[in-house]
N, C-alpha and C positions, 0 to 999 in steps of 0.2 A: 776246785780242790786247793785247799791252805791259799785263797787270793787267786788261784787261777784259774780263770774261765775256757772251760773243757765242755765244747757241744757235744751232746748226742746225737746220733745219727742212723735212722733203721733201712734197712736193706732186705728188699724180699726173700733174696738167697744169699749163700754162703758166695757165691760166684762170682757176686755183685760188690763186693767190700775190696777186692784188689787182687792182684795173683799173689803178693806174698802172703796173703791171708787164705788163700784160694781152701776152702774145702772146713776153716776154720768159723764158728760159732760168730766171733768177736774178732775187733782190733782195737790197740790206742797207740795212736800217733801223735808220737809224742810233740814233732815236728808243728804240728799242725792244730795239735791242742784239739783232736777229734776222736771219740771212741765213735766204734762203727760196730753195730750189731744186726745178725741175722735173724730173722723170724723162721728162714724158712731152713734146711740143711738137706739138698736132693729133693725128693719127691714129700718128704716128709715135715711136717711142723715140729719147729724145735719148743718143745713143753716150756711151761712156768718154772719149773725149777732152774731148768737147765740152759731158760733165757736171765732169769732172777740172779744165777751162780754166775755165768757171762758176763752180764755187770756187774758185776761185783770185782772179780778175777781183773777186767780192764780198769777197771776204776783203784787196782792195789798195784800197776803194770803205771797209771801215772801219778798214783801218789808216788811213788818210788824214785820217780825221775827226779819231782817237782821238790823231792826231798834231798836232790842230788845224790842217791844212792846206787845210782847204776855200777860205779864203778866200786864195790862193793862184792859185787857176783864177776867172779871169772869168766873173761870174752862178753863184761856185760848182758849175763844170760839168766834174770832172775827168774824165766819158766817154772824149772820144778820149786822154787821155794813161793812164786804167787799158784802155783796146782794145786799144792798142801797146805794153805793158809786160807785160799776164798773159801771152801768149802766150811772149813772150821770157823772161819768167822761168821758166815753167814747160819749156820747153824748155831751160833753165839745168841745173833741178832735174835734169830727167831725163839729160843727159848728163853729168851731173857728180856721180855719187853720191861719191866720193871729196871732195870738196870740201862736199857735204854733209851728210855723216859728221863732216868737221872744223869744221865748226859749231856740231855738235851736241853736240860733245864736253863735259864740264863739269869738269875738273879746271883 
């Protein structure tokens, strides 16, 4: 993200990513330069979408950092504003392949 090298990392359950994540989808640490995602949430498969919106949501959780904008959001807590943005954007991405593409372009 913008130069900085951010692993991914997948996790069977929600259990398995940390107690302060405990029972949550995702993580990014920022610390540590690691989003941590769960496949699994309980007894249940966490779906495509709602692993696809997880990365997303973690992946806006460290551009934020990496853009020094934590301090930004009061008590550092940009939660509700990456809650109402991953969704939107990623509903962006997917109906606008053509826009994109023109993004991505490099010439």
């Amino acid at each position: 993200m913008v130069g900085q090298q951010f692993d991914v990392r997948l996790f069977e359950n929600t259990s398995n990513i940390g107690t302060a994540a405990h029972g949550l989808l995702g993580q990014c640490d920022i610390d540590s330069r690691v989003i941590k995602l769960a496949r699994q949430h309980g007894w249940e498969p966490v779906g495509a979408d709602s692993f696809t919106e997880t990365f997303l949501h973690e992946c806006l959780h460290g551009l934020i950092s990496v853009a020094g904008l934590n301090d930004r959001f009061p008590d550092n807590e940009d939660e509700p504003f990456v809650d109402r943005l991953a969704p939107m954007l990623l509903d962006f991405i997917r109906r606008n392949k053509s826009a994109i593409a023109w993004l991505q372009r490099r010439d």
